[in-house]
ZAMARGU-4260 file (C-alpha; in steps of 0.2 Angstrom, whole numbers, plus 5000, padded with zeros to 4 digits):
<rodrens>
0) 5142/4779/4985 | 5127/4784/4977 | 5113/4792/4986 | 5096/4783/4986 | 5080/4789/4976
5) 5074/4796/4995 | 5089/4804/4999 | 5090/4813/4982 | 5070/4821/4986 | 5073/4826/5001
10) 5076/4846/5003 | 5091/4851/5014 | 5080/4862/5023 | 5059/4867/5024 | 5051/4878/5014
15) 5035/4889/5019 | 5021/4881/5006 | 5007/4894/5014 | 5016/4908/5006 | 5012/4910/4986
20) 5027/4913/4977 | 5024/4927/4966 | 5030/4927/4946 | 5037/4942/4934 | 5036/4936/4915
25) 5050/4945/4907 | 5044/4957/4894 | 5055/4950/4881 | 5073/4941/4881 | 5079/4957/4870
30) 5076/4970/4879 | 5085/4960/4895 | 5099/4959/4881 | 5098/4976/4879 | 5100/4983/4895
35) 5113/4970/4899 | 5123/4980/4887 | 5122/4998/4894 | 5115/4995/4913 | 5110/5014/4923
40) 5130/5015/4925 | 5135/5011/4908 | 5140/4999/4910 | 5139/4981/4900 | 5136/4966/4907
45) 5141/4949/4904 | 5129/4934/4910 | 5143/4928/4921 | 5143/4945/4929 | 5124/4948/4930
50) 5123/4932/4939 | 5138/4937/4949 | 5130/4953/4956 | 5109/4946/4954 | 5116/4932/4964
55) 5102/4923/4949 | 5110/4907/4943 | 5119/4909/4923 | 5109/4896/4918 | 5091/4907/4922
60) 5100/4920/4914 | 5103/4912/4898 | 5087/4904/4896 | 5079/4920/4899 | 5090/4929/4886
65) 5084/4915/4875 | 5068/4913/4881 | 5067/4894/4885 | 5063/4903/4901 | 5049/4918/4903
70) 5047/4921/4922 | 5056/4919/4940 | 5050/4922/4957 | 5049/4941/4964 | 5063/4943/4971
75) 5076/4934/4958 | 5065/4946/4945 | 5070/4962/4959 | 5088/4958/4959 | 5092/4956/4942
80) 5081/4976/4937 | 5091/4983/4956 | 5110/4976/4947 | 5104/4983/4928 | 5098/4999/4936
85) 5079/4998/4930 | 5064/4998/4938 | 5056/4982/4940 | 5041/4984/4929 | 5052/4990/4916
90) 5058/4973/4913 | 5046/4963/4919 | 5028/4960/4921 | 5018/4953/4937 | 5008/4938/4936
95) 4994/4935/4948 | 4994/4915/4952 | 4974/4909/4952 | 4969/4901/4967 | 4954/4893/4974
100) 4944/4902/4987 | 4935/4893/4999 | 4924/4911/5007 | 4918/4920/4990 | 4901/4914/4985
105) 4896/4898/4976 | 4897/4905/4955 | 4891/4887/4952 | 4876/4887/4963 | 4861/4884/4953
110) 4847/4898/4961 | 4828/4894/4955
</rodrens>
């Protein structure tokens, strides 16, 4: 049986919207390539295992390696630097999400 449009949107549990997700950009798809290939162990590392031990879906992995995918939250972007071995800003770059403030002062006012 086929699940309705409804049923198909709904998410299986809640998620906390008041809390900004924060982003990391990769710095670039080859130097993830790179140290996939000789991690702080030595060791290389397949997408299948990266994903394995990041516990970050193979398919973000391969879009990032091909870059048809350039960030992910903080802590997918913590995991996979923590299994390669690197610090986080090695391999990746924060990004600050802009958001509207409601208690700064009003840039637009017109003084006279």
């Amino acid at each position: 049986m086929l699940k309705s449009s409804k049923q198909c949107n709904e998410l299986p549990h809640e998620v906390d919207m008041s809390t900004p997700v924060l982003l990391y950009r990769l710095v670039s798809p080859a130097l993830l390539r790179t140290l996939m290939r000789r991690t702080g162990t030595g060791e290389a590392l397949s997408v299948r295992a990266l994903a394995a031990r990041s516990g970050v879906g193979r398919g973000t992995i391969g879009n990032l390696l091909t870059g048809e995918q350039e960030s992910i939250p903080e802590e997918s972007a913590r995991k996979i630097a923590d299994v390669i071995g690197v610090d986080i800003l090695i391999l990746w770059v924060p990004m600050q999400r802009a958001e509207l403030s409601t208690s700064g002062p009003d840039l637009l006012a017109v003084t006279g």
